[in-house]
Backbone bond lengths (Angstrom), bond angles and torsions (degrees), N, CA, C in turn:
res aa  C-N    CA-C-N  psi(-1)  N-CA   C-N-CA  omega(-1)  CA-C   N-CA-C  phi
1 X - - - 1.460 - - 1.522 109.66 -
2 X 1.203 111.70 -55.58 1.773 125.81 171.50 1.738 102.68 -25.13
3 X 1.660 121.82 -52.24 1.410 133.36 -132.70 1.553 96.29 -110.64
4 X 1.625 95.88 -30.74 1.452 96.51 -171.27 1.470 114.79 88.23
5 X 1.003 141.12 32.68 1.341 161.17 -155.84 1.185 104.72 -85.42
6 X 1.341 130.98 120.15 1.496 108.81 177.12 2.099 98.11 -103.03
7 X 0.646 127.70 5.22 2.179 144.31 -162.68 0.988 107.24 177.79
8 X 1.847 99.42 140.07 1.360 107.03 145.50 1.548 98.32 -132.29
9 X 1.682 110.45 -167.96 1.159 113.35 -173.17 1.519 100.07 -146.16
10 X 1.192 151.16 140.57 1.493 151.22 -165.83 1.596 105.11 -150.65
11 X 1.387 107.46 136.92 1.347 130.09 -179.10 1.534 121.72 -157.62
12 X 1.625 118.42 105.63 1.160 117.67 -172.58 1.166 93.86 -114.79
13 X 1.705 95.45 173.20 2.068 107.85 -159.89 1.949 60.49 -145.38
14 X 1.997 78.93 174.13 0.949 114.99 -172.04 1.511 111.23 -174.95
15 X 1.154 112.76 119.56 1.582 110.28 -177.87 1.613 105.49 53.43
16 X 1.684 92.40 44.79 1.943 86.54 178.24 1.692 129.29 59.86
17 X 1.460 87.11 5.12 1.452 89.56 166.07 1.622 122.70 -138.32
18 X 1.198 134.20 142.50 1.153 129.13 -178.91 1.389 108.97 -70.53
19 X 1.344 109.81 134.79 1.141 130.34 160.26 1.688 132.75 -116.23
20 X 1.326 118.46 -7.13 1.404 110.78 -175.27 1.749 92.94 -138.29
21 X 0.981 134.54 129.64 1.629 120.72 132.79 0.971 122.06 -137.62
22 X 1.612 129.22 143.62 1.409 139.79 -173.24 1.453 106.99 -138.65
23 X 1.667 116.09 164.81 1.414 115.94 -160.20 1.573 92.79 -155.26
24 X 0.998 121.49 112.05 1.809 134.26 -175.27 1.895 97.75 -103.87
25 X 1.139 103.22 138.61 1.472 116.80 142.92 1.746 88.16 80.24
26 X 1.780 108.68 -166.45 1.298 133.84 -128.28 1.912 96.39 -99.00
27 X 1.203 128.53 120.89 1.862 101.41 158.69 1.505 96.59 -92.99
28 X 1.233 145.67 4.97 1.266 147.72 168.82 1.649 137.21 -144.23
29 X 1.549 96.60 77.23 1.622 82.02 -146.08 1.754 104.92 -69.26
30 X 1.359 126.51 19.53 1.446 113.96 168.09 1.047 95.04 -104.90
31 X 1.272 164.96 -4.74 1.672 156.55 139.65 1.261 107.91 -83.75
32 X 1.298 130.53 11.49 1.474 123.80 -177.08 1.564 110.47 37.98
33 X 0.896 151.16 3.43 1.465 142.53 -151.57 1.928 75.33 -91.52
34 X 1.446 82.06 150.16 2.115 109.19 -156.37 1.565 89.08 -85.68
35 X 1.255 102.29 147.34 1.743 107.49 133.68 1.456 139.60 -28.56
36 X 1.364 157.11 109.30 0.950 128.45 165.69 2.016 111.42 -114.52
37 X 1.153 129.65 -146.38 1.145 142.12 -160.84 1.733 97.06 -89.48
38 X 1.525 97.26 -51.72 1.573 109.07 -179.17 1.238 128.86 -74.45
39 X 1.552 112.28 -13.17 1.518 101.67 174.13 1.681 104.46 -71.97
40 X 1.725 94.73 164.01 1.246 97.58 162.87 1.549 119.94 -130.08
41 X 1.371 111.95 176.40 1.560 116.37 -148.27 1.549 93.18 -125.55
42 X 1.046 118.86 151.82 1.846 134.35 173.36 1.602 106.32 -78.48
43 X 1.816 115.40 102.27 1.164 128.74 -150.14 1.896 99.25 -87.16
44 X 1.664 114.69 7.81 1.608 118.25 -170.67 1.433 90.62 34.94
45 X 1.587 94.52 -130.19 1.595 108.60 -127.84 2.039 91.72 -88.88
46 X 2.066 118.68 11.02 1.330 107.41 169.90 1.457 105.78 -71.05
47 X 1.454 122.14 -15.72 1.812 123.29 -174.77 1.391 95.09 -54.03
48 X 1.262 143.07 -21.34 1.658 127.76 -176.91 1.548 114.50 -78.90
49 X 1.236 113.53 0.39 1.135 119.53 -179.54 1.363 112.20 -101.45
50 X 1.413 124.12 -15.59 0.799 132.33 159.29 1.731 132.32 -66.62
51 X 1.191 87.93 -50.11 2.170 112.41 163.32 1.351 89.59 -51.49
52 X 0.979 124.63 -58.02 1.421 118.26 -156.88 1.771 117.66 -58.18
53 X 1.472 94.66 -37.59 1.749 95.99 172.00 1.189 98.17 -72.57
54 X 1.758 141.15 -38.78 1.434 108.13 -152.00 1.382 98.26 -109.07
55 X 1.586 125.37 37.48 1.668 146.78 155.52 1.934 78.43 -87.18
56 X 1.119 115.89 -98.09 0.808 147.50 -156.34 2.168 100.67 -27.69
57 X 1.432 103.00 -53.24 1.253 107.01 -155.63 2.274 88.27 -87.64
58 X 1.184 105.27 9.17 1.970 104.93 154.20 1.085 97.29 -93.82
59 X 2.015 129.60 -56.97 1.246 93.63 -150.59 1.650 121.41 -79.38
60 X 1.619 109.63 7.18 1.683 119.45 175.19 1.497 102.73 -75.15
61 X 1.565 119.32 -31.99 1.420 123.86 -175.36 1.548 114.52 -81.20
62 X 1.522 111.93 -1.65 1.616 111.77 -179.89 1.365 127.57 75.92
63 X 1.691 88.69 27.36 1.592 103.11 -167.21 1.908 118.66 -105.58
64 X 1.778 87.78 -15.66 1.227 98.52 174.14 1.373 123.39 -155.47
65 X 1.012 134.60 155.04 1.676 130.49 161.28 1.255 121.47 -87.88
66 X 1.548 112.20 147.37 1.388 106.86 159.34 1.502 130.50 -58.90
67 X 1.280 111.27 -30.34 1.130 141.46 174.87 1.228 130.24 -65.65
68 X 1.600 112.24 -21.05 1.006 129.97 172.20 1.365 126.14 -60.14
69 X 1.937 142.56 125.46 1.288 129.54 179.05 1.273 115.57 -82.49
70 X 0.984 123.20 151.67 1.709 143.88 -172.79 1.384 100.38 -66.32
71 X 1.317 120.96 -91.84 1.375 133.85 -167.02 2.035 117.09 -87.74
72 X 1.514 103.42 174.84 1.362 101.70 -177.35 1.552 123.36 78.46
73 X 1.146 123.97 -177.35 2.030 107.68 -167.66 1.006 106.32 -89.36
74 X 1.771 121.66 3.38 1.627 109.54 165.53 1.362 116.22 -101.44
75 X 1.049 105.90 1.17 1.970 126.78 -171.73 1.571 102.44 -64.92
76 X 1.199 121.70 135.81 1.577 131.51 142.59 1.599 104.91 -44.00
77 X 1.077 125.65 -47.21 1.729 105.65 178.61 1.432 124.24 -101.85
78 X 1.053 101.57 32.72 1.898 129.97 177.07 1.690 104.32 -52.64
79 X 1.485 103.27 -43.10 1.779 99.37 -178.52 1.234 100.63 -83.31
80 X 1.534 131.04 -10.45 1.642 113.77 -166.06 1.814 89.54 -111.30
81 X 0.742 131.11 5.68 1.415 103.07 174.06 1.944 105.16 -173.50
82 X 1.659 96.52 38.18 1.810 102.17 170.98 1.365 118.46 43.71
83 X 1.587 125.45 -160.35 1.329 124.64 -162.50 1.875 92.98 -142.65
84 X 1.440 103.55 69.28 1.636 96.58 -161.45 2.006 89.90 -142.34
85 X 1.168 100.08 51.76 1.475 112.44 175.89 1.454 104.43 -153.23
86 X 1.803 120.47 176.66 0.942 124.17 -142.27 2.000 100.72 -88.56
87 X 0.900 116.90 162.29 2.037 141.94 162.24 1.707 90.62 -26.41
88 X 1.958 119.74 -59.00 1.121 101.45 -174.79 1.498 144.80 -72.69
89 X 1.410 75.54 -6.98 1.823 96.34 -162.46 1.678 87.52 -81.78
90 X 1.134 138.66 -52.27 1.645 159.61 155.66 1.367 109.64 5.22
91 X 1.883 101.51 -42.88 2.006 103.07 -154.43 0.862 88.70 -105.81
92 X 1.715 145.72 -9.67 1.432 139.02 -138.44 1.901 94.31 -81.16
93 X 1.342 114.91 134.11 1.447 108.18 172.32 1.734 118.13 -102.09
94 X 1.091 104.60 175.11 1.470 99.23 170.53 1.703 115.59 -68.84
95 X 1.265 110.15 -44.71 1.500 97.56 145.42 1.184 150.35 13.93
96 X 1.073 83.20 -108.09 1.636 112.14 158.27 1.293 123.41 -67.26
97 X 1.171 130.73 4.00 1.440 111.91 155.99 1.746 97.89 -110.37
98 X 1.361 129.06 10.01 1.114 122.90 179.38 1.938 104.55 -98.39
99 X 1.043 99.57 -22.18 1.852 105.65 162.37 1.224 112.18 -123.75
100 X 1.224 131.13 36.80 1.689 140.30 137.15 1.254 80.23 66.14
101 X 1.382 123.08 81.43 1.562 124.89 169.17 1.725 107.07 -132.51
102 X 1.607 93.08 -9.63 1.426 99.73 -163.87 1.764 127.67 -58.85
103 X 1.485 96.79 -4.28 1.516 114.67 169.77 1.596 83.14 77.29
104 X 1.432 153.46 9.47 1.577 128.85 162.35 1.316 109.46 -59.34
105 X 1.535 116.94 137.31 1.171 118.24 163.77 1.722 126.20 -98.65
106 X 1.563 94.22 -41.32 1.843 97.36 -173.45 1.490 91.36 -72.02
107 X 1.341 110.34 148.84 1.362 151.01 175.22 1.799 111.44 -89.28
108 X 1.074 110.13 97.02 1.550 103.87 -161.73 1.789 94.68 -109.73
109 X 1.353 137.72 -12.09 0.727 118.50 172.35 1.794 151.69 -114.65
110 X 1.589 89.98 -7.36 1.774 104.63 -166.98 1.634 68.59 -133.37
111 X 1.646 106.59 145.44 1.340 107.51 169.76 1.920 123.80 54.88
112 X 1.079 84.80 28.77 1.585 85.02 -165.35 1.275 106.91 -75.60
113 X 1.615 131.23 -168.88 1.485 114.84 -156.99 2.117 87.38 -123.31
114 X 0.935 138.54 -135.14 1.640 125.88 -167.73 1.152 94.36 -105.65
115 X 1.638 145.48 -62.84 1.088 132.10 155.23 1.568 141.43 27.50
116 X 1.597 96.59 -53.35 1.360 111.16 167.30 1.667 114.84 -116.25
117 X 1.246 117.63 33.22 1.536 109.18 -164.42 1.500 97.40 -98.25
118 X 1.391 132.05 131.36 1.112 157.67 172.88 1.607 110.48 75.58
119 X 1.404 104.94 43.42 1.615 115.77 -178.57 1.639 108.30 -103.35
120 X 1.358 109.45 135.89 1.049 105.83 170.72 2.159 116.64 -83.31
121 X 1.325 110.85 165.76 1.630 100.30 178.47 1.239 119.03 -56.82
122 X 1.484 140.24 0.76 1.086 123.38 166.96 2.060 105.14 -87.20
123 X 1.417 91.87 -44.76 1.346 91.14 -163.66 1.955 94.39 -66.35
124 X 0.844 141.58 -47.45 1.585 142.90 178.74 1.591 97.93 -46.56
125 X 1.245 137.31 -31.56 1.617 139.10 -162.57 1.853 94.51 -92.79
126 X 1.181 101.68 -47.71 1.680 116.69 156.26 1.353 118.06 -15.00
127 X 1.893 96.86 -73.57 1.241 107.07 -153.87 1.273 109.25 -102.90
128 X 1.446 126.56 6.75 1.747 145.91 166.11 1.298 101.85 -65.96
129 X 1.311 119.08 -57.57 1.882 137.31 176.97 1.412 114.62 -57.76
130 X 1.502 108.82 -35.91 1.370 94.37 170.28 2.264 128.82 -120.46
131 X 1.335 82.36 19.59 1.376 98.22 -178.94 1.650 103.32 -144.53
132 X 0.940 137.37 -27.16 1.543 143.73 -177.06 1.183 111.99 -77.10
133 X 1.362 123.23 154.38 1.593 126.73 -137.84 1.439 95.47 -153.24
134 X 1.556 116.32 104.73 1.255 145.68 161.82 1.255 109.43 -49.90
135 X 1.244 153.45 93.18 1.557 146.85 -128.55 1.957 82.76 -106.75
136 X 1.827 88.22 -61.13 1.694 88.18 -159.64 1.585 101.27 -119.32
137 X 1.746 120.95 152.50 1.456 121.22 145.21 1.171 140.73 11.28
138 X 1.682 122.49 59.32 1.445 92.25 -157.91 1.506 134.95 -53.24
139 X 1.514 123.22 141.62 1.113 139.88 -158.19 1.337 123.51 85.47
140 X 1.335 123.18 -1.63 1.214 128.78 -178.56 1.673 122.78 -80.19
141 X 1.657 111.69 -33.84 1.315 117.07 -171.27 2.032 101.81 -141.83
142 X 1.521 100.45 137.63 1.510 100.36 179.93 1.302 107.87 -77.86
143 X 1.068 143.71 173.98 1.468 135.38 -163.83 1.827 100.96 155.35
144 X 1.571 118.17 88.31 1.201 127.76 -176.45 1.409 103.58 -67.96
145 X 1.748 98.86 147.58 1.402 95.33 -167.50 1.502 111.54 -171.75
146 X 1.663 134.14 106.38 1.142 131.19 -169.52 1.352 131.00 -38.71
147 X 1.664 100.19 -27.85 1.549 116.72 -167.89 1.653 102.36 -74.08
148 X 1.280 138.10 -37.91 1.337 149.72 -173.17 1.650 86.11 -53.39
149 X 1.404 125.87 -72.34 1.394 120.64 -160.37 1.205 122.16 -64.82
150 X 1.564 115.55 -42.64 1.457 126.37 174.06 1.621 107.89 -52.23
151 X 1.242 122.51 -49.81 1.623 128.48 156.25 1.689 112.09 -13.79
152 X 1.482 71.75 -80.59 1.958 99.65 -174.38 1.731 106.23 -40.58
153 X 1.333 114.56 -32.35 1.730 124.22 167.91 1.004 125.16 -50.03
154 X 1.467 106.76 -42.69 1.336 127.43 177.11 1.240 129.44 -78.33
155 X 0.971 122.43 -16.53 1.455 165.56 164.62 1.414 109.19 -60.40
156 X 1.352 93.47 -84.31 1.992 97.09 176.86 1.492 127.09 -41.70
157 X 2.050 108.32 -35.46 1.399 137.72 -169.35 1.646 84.06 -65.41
158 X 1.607 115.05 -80.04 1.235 125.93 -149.79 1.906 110.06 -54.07
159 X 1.576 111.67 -46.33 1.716 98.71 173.53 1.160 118.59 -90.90
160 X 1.535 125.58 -10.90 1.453 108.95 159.27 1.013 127.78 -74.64
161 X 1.463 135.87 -34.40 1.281 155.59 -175.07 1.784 111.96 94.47
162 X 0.973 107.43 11.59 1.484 107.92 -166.84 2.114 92.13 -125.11
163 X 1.646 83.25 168.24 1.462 84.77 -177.43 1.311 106.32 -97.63
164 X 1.795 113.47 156.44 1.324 120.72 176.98 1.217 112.93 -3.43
165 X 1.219 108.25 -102.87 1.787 128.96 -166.62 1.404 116.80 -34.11
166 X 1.761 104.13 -46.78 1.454 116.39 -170.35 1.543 99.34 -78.77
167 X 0.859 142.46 -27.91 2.011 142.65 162.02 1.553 95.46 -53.76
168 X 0.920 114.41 -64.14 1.668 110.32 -159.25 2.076 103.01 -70.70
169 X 1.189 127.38 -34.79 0.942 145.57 176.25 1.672 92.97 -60.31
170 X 1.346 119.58 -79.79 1.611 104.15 -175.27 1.266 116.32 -60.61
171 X 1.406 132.95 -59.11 1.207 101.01 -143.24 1.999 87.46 -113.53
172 X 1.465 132.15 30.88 1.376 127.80 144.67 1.605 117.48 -102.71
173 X 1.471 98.92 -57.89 1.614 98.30 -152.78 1.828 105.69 -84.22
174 X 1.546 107.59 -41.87 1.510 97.59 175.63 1.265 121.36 -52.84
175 X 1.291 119.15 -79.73 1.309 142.69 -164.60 2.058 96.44 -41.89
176 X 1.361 122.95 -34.56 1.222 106.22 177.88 1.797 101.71 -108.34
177 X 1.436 117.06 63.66 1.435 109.36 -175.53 0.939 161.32 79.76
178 X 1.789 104.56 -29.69 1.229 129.47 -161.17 1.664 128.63 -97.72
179 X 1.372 115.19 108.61 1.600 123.00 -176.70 1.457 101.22 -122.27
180 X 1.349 105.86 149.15 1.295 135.91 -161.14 1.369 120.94 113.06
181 X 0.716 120.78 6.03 1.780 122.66 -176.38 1.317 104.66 -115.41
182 X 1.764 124.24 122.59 1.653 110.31 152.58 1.640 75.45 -153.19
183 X 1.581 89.16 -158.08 1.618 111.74 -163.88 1.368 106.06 -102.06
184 X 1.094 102.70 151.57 1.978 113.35 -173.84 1.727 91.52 -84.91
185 X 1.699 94.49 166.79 1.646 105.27 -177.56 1.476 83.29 -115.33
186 X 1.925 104.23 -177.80 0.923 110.08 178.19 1.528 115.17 -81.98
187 X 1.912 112.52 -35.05 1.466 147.99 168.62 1.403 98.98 -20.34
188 X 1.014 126.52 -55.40 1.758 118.68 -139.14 1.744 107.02 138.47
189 X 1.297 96.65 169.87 1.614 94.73 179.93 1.646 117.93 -59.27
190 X 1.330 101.87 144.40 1.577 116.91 173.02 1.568 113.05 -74.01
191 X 1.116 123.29 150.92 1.770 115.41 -174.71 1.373 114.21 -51.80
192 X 1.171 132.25 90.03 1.464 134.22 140.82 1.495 97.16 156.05
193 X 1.153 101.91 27.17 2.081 95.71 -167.02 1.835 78.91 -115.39
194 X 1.647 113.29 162.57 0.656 150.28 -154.92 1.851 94.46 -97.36
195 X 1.828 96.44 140.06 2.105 82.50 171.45 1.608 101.95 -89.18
196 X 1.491 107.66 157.84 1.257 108.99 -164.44 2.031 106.11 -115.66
197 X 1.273 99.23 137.34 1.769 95.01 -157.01 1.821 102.61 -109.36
198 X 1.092 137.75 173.23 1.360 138.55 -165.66 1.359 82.51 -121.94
199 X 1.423 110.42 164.54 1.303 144.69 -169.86 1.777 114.57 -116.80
200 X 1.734 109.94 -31.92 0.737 103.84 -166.22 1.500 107.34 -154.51
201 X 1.565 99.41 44.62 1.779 123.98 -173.33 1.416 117.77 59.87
202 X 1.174 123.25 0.03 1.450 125.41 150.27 1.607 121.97 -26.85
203 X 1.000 125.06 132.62 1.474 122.01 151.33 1.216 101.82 -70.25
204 X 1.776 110.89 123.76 1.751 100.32 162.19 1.134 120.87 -107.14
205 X 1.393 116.69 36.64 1.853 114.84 162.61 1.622 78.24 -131.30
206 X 1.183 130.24 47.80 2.079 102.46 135.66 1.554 101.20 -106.22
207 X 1.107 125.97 41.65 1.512 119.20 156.86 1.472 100.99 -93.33
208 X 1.521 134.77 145.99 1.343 130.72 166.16 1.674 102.01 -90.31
209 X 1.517 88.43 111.79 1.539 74.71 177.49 1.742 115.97 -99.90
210 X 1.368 81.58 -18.03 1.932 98.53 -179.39 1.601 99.03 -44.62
211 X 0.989 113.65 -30.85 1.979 121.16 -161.82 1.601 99.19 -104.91
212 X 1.133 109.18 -17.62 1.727 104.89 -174.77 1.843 96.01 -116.26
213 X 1.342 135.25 15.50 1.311 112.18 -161.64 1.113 126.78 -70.89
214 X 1.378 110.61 -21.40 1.832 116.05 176.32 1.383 100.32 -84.69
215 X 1.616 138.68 10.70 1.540 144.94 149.95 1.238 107.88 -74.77
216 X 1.592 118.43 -66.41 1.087 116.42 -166.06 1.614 123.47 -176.61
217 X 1.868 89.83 42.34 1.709 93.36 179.65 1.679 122.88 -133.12
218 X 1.493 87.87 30.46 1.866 105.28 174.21 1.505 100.38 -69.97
219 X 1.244 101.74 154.71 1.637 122.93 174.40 1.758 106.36 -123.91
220 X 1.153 105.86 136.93 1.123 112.84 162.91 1.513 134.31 179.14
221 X 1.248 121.81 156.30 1.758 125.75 -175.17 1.280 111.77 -82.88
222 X 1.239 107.47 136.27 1.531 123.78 160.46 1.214 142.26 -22.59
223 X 1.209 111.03 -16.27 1.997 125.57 -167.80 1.790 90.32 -119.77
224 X 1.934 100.87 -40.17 1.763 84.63 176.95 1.310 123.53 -74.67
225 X 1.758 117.10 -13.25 1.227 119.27 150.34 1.643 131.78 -33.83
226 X 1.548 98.91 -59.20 1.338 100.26 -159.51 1.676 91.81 -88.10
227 X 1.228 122.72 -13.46 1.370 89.82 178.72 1.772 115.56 -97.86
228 X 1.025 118.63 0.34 1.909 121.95 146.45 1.362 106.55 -77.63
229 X 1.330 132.89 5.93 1.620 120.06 169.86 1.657 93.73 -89.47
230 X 1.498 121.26 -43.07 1.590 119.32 -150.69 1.801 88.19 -76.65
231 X 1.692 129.87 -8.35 1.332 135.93 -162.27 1.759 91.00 -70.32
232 X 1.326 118.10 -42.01 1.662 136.67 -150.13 1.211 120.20 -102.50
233 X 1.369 115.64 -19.99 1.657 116.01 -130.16 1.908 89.03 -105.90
234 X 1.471 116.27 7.97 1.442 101.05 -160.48 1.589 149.18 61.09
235 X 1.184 98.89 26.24 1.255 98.41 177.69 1.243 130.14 -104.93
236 X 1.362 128.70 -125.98 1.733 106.84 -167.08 1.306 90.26 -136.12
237 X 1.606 136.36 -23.08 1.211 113.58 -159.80 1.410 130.97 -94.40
238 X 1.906 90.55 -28.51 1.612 101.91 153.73 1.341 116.37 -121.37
239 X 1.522 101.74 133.80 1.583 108.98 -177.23 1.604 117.40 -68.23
240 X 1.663 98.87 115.10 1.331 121.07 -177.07 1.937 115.54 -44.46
241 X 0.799 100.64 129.29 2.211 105.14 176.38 1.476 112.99 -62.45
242 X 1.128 114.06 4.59 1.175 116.25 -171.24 2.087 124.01 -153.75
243 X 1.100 107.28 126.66 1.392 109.15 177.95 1.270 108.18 -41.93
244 X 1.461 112.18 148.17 1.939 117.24 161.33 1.454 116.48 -67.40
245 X 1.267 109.78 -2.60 1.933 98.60 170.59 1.378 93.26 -114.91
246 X 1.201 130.51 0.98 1.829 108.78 145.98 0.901 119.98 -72.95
C-alpha cells in the first residue's frame, strides 16, 4: 500500500529446488486479470546479471577474453563501429565494463540526455564514441553505469551472431529448461508480462529498453529466476553451466 504496488510474485528454492510460490494482487489493474506464478516482471538493472552469464558463457566457449578490448582495430567491435574514437575508449576491456571500471562517464542509456533520444543500440554506441566522455583511466575508478552493459549487448550480438535474447535463450535458458525469461518492448508488456504502473506519474515505458536490454530490459518470472540461480550457485543437486574458475 505504502509503494502503491498493484502485484507481486514470490518464489523460494531450497536445496536448489523450489518449494513455495505465490502471486498477490493485479498484472492489470484495468482488466483486473490477477497475478499469477508465470507472469513476468521487468527485472531493470537485475538484466546485467544476466549479460554477465552470456559474457561469461563465450568466454568458457573460447570465444572471448576477458582481456580482450572492446573498441579500435584490436577491439571485438572493430567491424561495428571502426577505430575513429579516442586512446581511451581503445584500452577499455571486457572486464572492465563488466565491473564498471571502464572509466565511461556519459550515460547513453536510462535517463539519457536528447542526444540519444530515439536511437537504437547501435546508433547510441555510435554516439558514446563520438560525443561520450571517458572521465577516468580505464580500470582505474568504479563508477556504475548503464552504458558498460548495453556495450556488453553488443558484444554478445556481434561474436555469437545471434541477437541478445536469442544467445541467451539457446545456449542458457532452453537447453537447461528454463521459460519465462525474454526481453521487454518499448510498446507495453509482451504476452505474459505484467502492465507496469509509475509511482510518481512517470511514463514507465519511455525508457528504451529494446536498445538498453542487456542494461536493463529483461523480463522475467519468479520460479525462472530461481531456477537460473540453482544453474550458478554451486551446489550439488543441479549441475552448475559453468566451471568453478568461471
Amino acid at each position: 500500500i505504502k509503494h502503491n504496488i498493484p502485484g507481486v510474485s514470490v518464489a523460494l528454492s531450497k536445496d536448489e529446488e523450489i518449494v513455495y510460490t505465490a502471486a498477490y494482487g493485479y498484472a492489470d489493474k484495468e482488466t483486473k486479470e490477477r497475478v499469477t506464478s508465470d507472469h513476468m516482471f521487468r527485472l531493470a538493472s537485475m538484466s546485467k546479471q544476466h549479460t554477465a552469464i552470456g559474457i561469461m558463457k563465450l568466454v568458457e566457449q573460447g570465444h572471448l577474453k576477458l582481456t580482450d578490448t572492446v573498441f579500435g582495430k584490436e577491439g571485438v567491435l572493430y567491424n561495428a563501429y571502426g577505430d575513429n574514437m579516442g586512446s581511451d575508449w581503445k584500452a577499455i576491456t571486457i572486464e572492465q565494463l563488466l565491473s564498471h571500471t571502464s572509466g565511461i562517464l556519459t550515460e547513453g542509456f536510462f535517463g539519457a540526455g536528447s542526444a540519444f533520444s530515439g536511437k537504437n543500440l547501435d546508433e547510441r554506441i555510435a554516439t558514446l564514441l563520438s560525443k561520450g566522455e571517458v572521465k577516468w583511466a580505464p580500470g582505474a575508478v568504479y563508477e556504475y553505469n548503464n552504458s558498460n552493459f548495453a556495450i556488453l549487448g553488443k558484444v554478445i550480438e556481434v561474436v555469437s551472431g545471434k541477437k541478445f535474447m536469442k544467445f541467451l535463450k539457446d545456449e542458457i535458458y532452453t537447453p537447461n529448461g528454463i521459460t519465462g525469461i525474454d526481453a521487454g518492448s518499448n510498446d507495453g508488456p509482451i504476452k505474459g508480462e505484467v502492465r507496469h504502473y509509475s509511482q510518481n506519474s512517470v511514463n514507465p515505458y519511455d525508457n528504451n529498453v529494446e536498445a538498453g536490454v542487456a542494461a536493463g530490459g529483461v523480463v522475467a518470472s519468479a520460479p525462472a529466476l530461481m531456477k537460473l540461480m540453482a544453474l550458478l550457485d554451486y551446489g550439488t543437486k543441479v549441475p552448475d553451466i559453468f566451471k568453478k574458475e568461471t
